[in-house]
MDAnalysis code that builds the backbone (N, CA, C; Angstrom):
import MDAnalysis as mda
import numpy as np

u = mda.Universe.empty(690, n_residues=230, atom_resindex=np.repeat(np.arange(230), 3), trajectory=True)
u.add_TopologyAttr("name", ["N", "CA", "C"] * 230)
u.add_TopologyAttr("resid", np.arange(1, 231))
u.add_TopologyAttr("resname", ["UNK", "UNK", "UNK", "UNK", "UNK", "UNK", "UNK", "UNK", "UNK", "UNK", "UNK", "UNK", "UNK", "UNK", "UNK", "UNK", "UNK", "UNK", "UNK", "UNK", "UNK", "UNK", "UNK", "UNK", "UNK", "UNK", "UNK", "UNK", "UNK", "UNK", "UNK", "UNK", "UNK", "UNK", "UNK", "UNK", "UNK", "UNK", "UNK", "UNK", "UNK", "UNK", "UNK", "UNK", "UNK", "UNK", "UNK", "UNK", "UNK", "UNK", "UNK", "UNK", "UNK", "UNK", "UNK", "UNK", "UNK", "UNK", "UNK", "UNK", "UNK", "UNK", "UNK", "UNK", "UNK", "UNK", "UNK", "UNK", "UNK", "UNK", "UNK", "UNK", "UNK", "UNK", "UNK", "UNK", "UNK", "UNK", "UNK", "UNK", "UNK", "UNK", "UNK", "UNK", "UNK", "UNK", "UNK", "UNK", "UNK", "UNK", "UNK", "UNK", "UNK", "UNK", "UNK", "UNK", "UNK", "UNK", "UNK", "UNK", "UNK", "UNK", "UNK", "UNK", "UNK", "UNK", "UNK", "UNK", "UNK", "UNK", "UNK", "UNK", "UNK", "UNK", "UNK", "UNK", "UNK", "UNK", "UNK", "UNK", "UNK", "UNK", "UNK", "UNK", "UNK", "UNK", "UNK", "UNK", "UNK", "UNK", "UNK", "UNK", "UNK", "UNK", "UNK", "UNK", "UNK", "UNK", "UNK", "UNK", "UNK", "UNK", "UNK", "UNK", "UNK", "UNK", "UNK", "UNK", "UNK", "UNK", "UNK", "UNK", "UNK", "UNK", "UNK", "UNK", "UNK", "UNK", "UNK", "UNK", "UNK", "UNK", "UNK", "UNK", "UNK", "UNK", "UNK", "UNK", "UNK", "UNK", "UNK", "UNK", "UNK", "UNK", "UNK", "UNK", "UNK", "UNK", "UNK", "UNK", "UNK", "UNK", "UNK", "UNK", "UNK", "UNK", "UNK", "UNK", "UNK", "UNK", "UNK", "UNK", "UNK", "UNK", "UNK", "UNK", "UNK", "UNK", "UNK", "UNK", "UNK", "UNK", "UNK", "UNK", "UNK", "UNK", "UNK", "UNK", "UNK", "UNK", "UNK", "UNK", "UNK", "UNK", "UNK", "UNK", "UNK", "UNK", "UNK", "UNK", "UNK", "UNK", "UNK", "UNK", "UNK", "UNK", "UNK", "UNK", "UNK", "UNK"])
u.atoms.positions = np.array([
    [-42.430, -18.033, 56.614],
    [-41.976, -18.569, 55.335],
    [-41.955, -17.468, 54.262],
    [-42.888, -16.759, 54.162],
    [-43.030, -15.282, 53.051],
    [-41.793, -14.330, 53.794],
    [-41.597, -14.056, 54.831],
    [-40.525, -13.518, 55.050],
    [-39.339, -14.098, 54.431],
    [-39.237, -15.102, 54.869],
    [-37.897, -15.981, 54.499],
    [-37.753, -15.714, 52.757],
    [-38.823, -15.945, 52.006],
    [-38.542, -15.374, 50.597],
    [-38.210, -14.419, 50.984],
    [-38.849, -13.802, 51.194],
    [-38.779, -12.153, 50.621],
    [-36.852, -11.783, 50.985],
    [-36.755, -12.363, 52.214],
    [-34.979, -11.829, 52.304],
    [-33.869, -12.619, 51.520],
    [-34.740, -13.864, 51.094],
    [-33.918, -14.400, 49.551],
    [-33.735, -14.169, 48.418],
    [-35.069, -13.389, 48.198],
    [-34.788, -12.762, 46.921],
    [-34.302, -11.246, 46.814],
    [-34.273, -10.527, 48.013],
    [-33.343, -9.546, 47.777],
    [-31.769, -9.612, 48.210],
    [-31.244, -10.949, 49.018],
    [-30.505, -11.241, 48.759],
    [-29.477, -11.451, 47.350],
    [-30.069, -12.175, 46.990],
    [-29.984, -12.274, 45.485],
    [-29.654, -10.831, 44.772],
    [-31.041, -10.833, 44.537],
    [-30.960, -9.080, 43.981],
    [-29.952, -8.233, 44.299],
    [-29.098, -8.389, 45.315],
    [-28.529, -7.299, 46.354],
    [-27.028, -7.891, 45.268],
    [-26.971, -8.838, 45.648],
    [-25.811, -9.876, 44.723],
    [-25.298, -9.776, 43.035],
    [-26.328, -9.319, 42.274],
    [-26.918, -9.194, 41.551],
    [-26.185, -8.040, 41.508],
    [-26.459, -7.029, 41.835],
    [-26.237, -5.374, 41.557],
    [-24.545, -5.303, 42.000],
    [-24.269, -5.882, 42.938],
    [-23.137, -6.077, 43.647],
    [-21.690, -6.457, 42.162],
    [-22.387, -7.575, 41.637],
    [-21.718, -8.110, 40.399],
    [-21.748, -6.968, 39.411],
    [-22.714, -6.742, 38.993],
    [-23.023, -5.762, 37.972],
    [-21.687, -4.496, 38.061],
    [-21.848, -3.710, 39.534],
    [-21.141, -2.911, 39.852],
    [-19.486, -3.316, 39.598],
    [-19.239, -4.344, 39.862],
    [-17.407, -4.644, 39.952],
    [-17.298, -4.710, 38.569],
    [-18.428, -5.410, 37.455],
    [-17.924, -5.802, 36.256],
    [-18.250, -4.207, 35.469],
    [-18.971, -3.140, 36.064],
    [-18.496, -1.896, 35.524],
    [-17.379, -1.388, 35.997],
    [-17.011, -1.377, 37.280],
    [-15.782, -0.425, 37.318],
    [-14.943, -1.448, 36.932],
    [-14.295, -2.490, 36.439],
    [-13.786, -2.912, 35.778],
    [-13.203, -2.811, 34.107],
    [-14.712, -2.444, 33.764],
    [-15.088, -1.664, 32.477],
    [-14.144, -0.831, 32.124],
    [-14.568, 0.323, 33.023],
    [-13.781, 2.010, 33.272],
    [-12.953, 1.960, 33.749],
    [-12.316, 1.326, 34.588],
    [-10.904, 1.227, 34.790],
    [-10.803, 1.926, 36.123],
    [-9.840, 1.290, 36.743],
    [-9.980, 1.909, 38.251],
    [-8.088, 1.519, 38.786],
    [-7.426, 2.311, 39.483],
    [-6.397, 2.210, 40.087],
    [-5.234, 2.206, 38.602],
    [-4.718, 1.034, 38.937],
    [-3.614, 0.643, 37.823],
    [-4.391, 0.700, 36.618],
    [-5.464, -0.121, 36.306],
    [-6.171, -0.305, 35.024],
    [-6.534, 1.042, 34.549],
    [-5.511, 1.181, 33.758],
    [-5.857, 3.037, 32.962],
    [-6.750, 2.161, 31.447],
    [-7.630, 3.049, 31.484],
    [-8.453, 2.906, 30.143],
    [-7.437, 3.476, 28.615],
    [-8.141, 2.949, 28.039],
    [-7.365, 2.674, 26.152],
    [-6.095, 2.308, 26.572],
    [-5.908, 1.071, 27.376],
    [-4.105, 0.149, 27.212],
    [-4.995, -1.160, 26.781],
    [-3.995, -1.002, 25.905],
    [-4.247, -2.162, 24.741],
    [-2.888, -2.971, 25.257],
    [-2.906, -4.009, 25.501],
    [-2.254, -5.440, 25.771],
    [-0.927, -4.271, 26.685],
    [0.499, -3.838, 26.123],
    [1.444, -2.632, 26.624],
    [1.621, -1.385, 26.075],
    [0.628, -1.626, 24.869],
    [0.418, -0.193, 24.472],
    [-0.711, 0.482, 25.368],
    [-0.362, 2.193, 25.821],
    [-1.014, 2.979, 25.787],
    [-0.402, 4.288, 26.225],
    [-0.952, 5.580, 27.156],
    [-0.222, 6.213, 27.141],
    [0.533, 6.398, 28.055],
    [1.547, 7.464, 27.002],
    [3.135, 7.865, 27.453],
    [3.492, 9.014, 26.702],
    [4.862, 9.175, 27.305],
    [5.204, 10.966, 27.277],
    [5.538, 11.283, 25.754],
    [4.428, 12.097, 25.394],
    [5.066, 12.833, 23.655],
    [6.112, 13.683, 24.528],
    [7.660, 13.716, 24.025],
    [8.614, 14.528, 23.875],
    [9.046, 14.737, 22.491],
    [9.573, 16.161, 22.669],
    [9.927, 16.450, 21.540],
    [11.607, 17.023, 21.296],
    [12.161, 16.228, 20.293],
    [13.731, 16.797, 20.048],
    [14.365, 18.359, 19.831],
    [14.290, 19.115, 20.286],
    [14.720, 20.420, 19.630],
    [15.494, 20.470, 18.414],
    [15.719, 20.593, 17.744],
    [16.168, 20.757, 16.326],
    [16.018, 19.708, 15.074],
    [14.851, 18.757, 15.457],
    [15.254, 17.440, 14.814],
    [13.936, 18.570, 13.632],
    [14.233, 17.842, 12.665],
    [13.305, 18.151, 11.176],
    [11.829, 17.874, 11.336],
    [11.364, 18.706, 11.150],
    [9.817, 18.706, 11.083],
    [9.397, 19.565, 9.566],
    [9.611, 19.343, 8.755],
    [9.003, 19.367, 7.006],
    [7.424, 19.217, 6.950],
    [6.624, 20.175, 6.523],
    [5.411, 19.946, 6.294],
    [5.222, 19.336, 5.006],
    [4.157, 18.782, 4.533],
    [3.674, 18.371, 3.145],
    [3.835, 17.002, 2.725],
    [3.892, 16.608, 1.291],
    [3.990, 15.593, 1.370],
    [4.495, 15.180, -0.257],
    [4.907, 14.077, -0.702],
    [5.695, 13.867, -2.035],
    [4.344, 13.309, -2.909],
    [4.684, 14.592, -4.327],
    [3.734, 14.404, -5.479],
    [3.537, 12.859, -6.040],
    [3.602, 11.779, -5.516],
    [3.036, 10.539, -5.991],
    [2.335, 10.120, -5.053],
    [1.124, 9.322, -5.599],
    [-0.084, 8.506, -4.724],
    [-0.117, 7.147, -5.583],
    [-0.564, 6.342, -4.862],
    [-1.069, 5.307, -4.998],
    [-2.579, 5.143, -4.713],
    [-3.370, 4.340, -5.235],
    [-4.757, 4.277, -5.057],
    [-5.261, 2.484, -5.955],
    [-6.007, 1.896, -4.848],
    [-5.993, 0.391, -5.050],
    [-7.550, 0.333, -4.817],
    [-8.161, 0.199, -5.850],
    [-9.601, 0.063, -5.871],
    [-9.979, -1.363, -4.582],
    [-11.459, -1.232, -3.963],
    [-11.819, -2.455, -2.741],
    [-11.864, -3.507, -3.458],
    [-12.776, -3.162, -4.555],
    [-13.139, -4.751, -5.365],
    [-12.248, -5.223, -5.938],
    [-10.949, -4.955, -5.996],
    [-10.017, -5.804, -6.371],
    [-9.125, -6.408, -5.758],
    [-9.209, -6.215, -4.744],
    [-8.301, -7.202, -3.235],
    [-9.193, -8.115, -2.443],
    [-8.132, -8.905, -2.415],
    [-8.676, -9.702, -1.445],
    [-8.672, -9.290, 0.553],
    [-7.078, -8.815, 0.031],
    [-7.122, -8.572, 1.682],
    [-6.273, -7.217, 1.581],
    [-6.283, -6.448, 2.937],
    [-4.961, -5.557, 2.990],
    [-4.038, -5.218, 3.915],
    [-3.525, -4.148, 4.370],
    [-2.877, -4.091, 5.758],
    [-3.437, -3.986, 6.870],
    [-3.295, -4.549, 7.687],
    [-4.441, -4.579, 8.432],
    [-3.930, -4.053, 10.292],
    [-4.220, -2.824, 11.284],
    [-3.815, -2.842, 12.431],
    [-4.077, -4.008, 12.742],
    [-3.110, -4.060, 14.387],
    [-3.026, -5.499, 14.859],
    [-4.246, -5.645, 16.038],
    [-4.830, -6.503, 16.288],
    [-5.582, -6.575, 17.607],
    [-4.918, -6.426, 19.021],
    [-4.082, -6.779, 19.231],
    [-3.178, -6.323, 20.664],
    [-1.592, -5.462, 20.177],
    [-1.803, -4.349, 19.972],
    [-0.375, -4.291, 19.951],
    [-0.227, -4.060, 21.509],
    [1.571, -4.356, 20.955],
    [2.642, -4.364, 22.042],
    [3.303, -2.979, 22.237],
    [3.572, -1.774, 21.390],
    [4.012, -0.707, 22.066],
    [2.811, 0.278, 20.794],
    [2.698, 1.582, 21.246],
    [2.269, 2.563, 20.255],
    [2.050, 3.011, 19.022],
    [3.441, 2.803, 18.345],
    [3.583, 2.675, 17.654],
    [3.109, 1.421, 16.630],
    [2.968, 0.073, 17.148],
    [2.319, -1.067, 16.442],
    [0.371, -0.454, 16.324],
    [0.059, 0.413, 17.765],
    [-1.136, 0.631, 17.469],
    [-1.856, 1.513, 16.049],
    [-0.753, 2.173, 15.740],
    [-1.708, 3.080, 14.516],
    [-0.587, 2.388, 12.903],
    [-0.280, 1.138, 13.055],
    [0.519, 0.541, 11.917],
    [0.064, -0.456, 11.508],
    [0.201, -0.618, 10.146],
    [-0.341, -1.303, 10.138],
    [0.084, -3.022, 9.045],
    [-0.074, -3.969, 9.387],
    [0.901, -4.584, 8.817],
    [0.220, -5.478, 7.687],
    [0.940, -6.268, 7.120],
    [0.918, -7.241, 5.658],
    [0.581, -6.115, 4.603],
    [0.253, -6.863, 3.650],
    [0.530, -6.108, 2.370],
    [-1.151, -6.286, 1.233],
    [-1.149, -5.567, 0.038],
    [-2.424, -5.623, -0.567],
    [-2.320, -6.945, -1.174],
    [-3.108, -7.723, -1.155],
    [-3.426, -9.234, -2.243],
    [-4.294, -9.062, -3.278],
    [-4.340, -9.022, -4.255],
    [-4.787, -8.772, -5.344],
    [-5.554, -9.940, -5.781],
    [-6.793, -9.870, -6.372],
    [-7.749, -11.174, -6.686],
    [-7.361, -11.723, -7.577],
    [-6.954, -12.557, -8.137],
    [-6.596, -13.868, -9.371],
    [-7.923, -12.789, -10.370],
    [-7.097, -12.629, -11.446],
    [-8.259, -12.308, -12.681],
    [-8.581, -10.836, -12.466],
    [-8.251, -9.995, -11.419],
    [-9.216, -8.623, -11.510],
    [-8.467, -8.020, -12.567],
    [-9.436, -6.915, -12.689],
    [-9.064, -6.330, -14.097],
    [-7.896, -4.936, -13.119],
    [-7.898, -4.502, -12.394],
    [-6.553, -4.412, -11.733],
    [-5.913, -5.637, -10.731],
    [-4.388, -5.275, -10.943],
    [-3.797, -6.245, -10.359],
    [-2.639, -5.493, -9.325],
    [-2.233, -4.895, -9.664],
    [-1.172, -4.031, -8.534],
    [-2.036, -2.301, -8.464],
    [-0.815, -1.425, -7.379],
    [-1.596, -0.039, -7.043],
    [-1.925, 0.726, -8.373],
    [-2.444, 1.619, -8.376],
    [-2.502, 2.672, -9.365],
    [-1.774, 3.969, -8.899],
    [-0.511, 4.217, -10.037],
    [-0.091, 5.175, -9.762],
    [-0.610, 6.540, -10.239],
    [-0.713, 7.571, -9.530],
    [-1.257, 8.631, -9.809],
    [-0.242, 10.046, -9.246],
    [0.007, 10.919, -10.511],
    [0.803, 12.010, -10.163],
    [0.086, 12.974, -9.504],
    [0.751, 13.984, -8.486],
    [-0.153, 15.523, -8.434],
    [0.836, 16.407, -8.966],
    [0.272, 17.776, -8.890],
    [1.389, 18.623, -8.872],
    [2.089, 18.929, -7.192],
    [3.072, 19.245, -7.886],
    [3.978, 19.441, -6.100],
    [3.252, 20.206, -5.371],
    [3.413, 20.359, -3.939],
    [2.810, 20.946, -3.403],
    [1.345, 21.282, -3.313],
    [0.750, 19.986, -4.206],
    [-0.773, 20.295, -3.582],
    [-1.696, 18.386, -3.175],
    [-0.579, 17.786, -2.832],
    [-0.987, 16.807, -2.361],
    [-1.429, 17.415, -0.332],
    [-2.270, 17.731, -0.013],
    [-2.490, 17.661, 1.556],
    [-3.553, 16.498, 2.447],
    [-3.278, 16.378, 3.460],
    [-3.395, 15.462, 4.284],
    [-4.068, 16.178, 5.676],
    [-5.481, 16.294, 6.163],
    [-6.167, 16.175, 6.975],
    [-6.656, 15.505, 8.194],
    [-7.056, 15.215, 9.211],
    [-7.770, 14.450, 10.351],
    [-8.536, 15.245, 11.377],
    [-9.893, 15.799, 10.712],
    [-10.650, 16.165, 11.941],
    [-11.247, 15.365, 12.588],
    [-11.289, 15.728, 14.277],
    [-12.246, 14.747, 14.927],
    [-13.637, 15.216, 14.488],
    [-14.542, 14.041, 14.807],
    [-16.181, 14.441, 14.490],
    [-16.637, 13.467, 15.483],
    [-17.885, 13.066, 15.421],
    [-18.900, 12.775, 16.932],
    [-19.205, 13.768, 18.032],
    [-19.757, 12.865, 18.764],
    [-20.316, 13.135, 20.154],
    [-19.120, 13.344, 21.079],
    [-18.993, 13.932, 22.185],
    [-17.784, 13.909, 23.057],
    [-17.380, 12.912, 23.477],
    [-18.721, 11.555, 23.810],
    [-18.030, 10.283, 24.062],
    [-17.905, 9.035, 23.219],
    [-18.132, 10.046, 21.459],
    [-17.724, 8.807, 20.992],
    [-17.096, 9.545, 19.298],
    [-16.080, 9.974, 20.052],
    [-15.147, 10.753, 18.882],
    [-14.521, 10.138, 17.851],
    [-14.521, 9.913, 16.630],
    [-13.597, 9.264, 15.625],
    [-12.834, 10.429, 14.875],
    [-12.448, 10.434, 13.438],
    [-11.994, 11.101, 12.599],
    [-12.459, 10.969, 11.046],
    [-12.382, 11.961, 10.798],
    [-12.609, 12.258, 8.938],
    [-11.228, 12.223, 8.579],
    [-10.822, 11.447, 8.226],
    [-9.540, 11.948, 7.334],
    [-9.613, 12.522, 5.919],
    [-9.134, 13.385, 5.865],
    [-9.523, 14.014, 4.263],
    [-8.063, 14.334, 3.060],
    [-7.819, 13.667, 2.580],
    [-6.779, 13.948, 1.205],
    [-6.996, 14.511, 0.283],
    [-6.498, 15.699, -0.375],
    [-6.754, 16.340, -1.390],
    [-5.084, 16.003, -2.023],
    [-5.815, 16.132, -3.742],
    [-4.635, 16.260, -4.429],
    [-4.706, 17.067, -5.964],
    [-4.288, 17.451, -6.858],
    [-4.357, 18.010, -7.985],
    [-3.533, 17.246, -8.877],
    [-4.165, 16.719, -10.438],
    [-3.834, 16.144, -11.454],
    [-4.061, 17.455, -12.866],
    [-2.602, 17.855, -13.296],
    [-2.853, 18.894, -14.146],
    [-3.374, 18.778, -15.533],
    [-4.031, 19.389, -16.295],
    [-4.395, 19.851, -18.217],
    [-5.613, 19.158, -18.275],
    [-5.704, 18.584, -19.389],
    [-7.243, 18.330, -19.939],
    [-7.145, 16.673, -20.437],
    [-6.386, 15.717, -20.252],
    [-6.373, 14.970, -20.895],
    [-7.563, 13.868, -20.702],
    [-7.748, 13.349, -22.091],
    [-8.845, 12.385, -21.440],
    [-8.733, 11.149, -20.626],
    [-7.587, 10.663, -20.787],
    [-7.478, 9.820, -19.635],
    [-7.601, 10.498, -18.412],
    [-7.425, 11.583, -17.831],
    [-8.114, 12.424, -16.731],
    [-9.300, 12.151, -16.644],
    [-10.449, 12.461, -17.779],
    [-11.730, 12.297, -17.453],
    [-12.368, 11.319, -17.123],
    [-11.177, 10.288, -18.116],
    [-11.445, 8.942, -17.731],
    [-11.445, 8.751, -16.706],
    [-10.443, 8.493, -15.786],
    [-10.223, 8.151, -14.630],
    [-11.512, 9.065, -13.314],
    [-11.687, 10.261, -13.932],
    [-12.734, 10.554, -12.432],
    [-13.880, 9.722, -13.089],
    [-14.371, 9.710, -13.999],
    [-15.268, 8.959, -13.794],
    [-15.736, 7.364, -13.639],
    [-14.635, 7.003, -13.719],
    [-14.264, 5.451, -12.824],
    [-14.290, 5.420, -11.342],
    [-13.493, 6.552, -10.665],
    [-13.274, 6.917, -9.560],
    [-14.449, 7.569, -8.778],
    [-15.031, 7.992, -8.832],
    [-16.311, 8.708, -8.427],
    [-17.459, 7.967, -7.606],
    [-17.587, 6.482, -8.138],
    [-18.229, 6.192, -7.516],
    [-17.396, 4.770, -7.239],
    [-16.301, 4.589, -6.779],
    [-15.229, 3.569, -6.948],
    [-14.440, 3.705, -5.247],
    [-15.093, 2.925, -4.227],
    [-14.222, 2.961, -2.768],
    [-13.184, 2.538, -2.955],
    [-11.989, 2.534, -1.858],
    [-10.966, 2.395, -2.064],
    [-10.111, 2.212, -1.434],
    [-8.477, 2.374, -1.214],
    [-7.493, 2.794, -0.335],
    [-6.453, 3.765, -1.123],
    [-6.125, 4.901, -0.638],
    [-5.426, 5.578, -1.501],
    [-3.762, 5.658, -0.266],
    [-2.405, 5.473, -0.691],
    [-1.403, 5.549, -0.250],
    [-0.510, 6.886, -0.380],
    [-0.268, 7.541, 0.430],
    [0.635, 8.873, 0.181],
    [1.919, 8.947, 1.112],
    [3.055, 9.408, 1.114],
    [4.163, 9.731, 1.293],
    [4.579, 11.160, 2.046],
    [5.172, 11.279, 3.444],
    [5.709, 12.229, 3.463],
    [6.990, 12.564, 3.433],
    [7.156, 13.581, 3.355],
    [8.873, 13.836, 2.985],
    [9.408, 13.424, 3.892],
    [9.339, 12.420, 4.854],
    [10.405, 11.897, 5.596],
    [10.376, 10.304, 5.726],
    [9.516, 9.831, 4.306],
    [9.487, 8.676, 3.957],
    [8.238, 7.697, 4.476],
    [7.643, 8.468, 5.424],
    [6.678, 7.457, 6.203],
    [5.366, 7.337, 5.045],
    [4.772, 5.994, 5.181],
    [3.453, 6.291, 4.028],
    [2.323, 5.847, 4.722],
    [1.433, 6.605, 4.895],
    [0.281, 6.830, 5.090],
    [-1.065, 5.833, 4.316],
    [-1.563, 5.178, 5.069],
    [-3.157, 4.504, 3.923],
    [-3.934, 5.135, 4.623],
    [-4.853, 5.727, 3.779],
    [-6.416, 6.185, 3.753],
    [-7.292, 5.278, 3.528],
    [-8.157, 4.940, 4.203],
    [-9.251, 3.900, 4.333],
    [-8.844, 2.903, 4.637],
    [-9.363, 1.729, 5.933],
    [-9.496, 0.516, 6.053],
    [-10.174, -0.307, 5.466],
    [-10.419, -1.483, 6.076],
    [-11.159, -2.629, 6.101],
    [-12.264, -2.599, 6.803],
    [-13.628, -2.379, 5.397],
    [-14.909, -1.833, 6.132],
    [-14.611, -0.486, 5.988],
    [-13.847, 0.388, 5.612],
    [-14.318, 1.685, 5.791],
    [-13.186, 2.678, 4.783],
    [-13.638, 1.939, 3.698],
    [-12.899, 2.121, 2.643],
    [-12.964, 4.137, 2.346],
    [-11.985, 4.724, 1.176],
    [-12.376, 5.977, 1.326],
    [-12.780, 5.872, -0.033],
    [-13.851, 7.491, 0.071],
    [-14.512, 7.557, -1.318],
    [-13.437, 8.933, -1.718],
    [-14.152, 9.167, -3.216],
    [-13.252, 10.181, -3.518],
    [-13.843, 11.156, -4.931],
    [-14.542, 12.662, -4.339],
    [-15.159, 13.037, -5.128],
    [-13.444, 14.002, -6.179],
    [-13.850, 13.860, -7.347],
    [-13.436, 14.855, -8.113],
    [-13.936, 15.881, -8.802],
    [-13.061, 16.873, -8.836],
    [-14.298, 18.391, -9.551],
    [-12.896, 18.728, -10.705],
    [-13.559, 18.984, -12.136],
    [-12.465, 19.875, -12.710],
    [-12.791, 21.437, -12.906],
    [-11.385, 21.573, -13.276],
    [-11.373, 23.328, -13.558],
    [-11.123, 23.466, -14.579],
    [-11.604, 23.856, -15.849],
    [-10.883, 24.330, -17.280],
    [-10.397, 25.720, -17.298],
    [-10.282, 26.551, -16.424],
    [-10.084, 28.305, -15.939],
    [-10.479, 28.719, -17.326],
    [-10.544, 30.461, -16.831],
    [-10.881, 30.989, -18.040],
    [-9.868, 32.129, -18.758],
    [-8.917, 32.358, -17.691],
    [-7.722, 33.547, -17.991],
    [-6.738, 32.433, -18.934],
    [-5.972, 32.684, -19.321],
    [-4.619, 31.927, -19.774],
    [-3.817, 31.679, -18.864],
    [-4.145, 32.410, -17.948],
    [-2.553, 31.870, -16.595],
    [-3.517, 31.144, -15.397],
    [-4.691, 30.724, -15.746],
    [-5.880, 30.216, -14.731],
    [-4.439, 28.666, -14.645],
    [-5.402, 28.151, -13.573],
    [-5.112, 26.941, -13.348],
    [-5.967, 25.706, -13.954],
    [-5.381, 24.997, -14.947],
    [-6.327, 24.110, -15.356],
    [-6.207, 22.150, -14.953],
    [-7.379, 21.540, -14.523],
    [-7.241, 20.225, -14.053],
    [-7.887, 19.941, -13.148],
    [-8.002, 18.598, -12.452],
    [-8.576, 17.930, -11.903],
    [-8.147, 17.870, -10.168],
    [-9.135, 18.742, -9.462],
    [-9.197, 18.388, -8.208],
    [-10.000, 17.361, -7.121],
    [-8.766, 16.215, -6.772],
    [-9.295, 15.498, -5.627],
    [-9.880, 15.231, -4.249],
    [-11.084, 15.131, -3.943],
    [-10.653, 15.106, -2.564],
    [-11.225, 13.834, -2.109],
    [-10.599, 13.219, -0.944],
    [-10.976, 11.883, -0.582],
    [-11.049, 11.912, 0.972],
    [-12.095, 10.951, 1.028],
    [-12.338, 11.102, 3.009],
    [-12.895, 9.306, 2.909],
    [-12.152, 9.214, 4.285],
    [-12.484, 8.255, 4.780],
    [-12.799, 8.779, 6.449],
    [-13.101, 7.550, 7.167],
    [-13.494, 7.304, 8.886],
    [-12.611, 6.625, 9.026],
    [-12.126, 6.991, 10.923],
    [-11.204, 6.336, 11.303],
    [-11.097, 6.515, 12.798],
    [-10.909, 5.610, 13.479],
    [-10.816, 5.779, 14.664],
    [-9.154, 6.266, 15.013],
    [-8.414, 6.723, 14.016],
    [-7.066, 7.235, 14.143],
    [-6.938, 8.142, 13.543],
    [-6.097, 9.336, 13.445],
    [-5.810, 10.159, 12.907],
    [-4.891, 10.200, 11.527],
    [-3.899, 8.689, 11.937],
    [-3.336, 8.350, 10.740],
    [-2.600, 6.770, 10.943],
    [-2.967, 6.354, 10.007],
    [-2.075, 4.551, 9.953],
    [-1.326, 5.082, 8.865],
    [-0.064, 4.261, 9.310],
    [1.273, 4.067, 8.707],
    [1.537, 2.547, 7.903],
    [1.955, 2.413, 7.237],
    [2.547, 1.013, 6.398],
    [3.336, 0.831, 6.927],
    [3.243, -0.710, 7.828],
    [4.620, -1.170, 8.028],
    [5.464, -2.041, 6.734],
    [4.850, -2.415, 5.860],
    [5.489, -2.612, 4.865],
    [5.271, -1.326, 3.856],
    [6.447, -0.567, 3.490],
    [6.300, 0.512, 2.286],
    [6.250, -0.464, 0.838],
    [5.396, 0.584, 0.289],
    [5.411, 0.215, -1.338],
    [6.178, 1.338, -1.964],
    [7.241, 0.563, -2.982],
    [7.856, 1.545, -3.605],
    [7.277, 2.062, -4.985],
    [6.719, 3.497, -4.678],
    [6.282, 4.246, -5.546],
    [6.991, 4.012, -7.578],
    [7.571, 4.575, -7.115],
    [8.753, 4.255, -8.176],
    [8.716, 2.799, -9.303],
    [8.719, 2.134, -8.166],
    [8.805, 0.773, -8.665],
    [7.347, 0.203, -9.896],
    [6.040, 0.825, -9.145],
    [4.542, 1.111, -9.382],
    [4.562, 2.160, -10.983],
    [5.251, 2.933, -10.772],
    [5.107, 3.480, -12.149],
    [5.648, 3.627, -13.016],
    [6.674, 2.740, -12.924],
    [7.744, 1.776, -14.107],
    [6.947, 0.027, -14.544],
    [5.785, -0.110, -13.581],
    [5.151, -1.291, -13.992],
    [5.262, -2.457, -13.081],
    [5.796, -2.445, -12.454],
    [6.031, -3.199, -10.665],
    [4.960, -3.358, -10.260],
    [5.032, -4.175, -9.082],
    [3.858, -4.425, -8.326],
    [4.376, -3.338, -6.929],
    [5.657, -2.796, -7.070],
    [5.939, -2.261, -5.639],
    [6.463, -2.456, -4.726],
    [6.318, -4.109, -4.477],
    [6.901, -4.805, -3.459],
    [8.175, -5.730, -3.518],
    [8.784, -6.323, -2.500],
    [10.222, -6.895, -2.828],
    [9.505, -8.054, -2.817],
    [10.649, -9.059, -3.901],
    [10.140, -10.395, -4.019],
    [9.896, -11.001, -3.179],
    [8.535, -11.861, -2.958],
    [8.469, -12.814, -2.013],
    [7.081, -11.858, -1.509],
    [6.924, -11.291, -1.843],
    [5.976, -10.128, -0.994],
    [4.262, -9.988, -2.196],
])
């Protein structure tokens, strides 16, 4: 009878480990099941066009939409369907009834010094990204000072543009970006004088895209940005 346990319960046990094992390599992926495919997204061949436009940089207007004043924002999807749905991201900012902002904040740089960053950081098996935005706001004005020091300790989402129209959000949901500013008053006459940005958020992407664009333009004529109905 003690025998008879004893080969039941390592039966069991044996069963036990047996399960364990299929529901890991299941985990990790084995044969067809390639790991990071998300529902039909995953990977496939980067090719590249020979002569098609590749423009570095990015267009002197930002947008920037404080956390505490939305309700909701764009948000990636939980299953996308091709690649492209994976790093996009869709709906639009909702703004809280009553906040003391109500649409983006438009903010100028000077040309050519809006840049756009994504280093990886972590452990080897558990890599994310810093995304980091810098930008420059020129002279001394006090609404300048104003504004960093609103901003300073103020999370966020900040929106930028590259010259081939695509727009970029910095910070999600939960992982909003902060954004230190430093000024320069120089001391030569031909110094450079004004306010330098820089902003970092986390991200498990290198960059999300707006599938709905906000029109810049529209934002700093007094718009909310978006087409009616939106």
């Amino acid at each position: 009878m003690i025998m008879k346990r004893f080969n039941l319960k390592h039966l069991f046990l044996f069963a036990a480990l047996a399960a364990l094992a299929l529901s890991l390599d299941s985990f990790v992926g084995s044969g067809s099941d390639c790991i990071l495919a998300t529902a039909t997204a995953g990977f496939a061949a980067l090719d590249w066009n020979i002569g098609q436009n590749n423009m570095g940089g990015f267009k002197n207007k930002l947008l920037f939409i404080p956390m505490n004043c939305v309700d909701s924002i764009p948000s990636l999807p939980a299953s996308p369907t091709t690649n492209a749905e994976m790093v996009t991201a869709t709906g639009t900012f909702a703004f809280k009834q009553g906040a003391t902002v109500s649409k983006p904040i438009y903010l100028y740089s000077t040309d050519g010094m809006v840049g756009y960053n994504a280093e990886a950081q972590g452990e080897k098996d558990g890599i994310s990204f810093q995304q980091t935005l810098t930008f420059f706001f020129p002279g001394n004005l006090p609404e300048m000072h104003a504004f960093n020091a609103l901003v300073k300790n103020t999370p966020g989402y900040y929106i930028i543009e590259d010259v081939d129209g695509r727009q970029i959000m910095i910070g999600m949901d939960g992982l909003p970006a902060a954004t230190s500013p430093s000024f320069a008053g120089g001391q030569a006459r031909a110094d450079r004088r004004g306010s330098t940005y820089t902003v970092t958020a986390d991200s498990n992407y290198s960059a999300v895209f707006l599938g709905t664009p906000i029109d810049m333009d529209a934002v700093a004529a007094g718009g909310s940005g978006y087409p009616a109905g939106n």
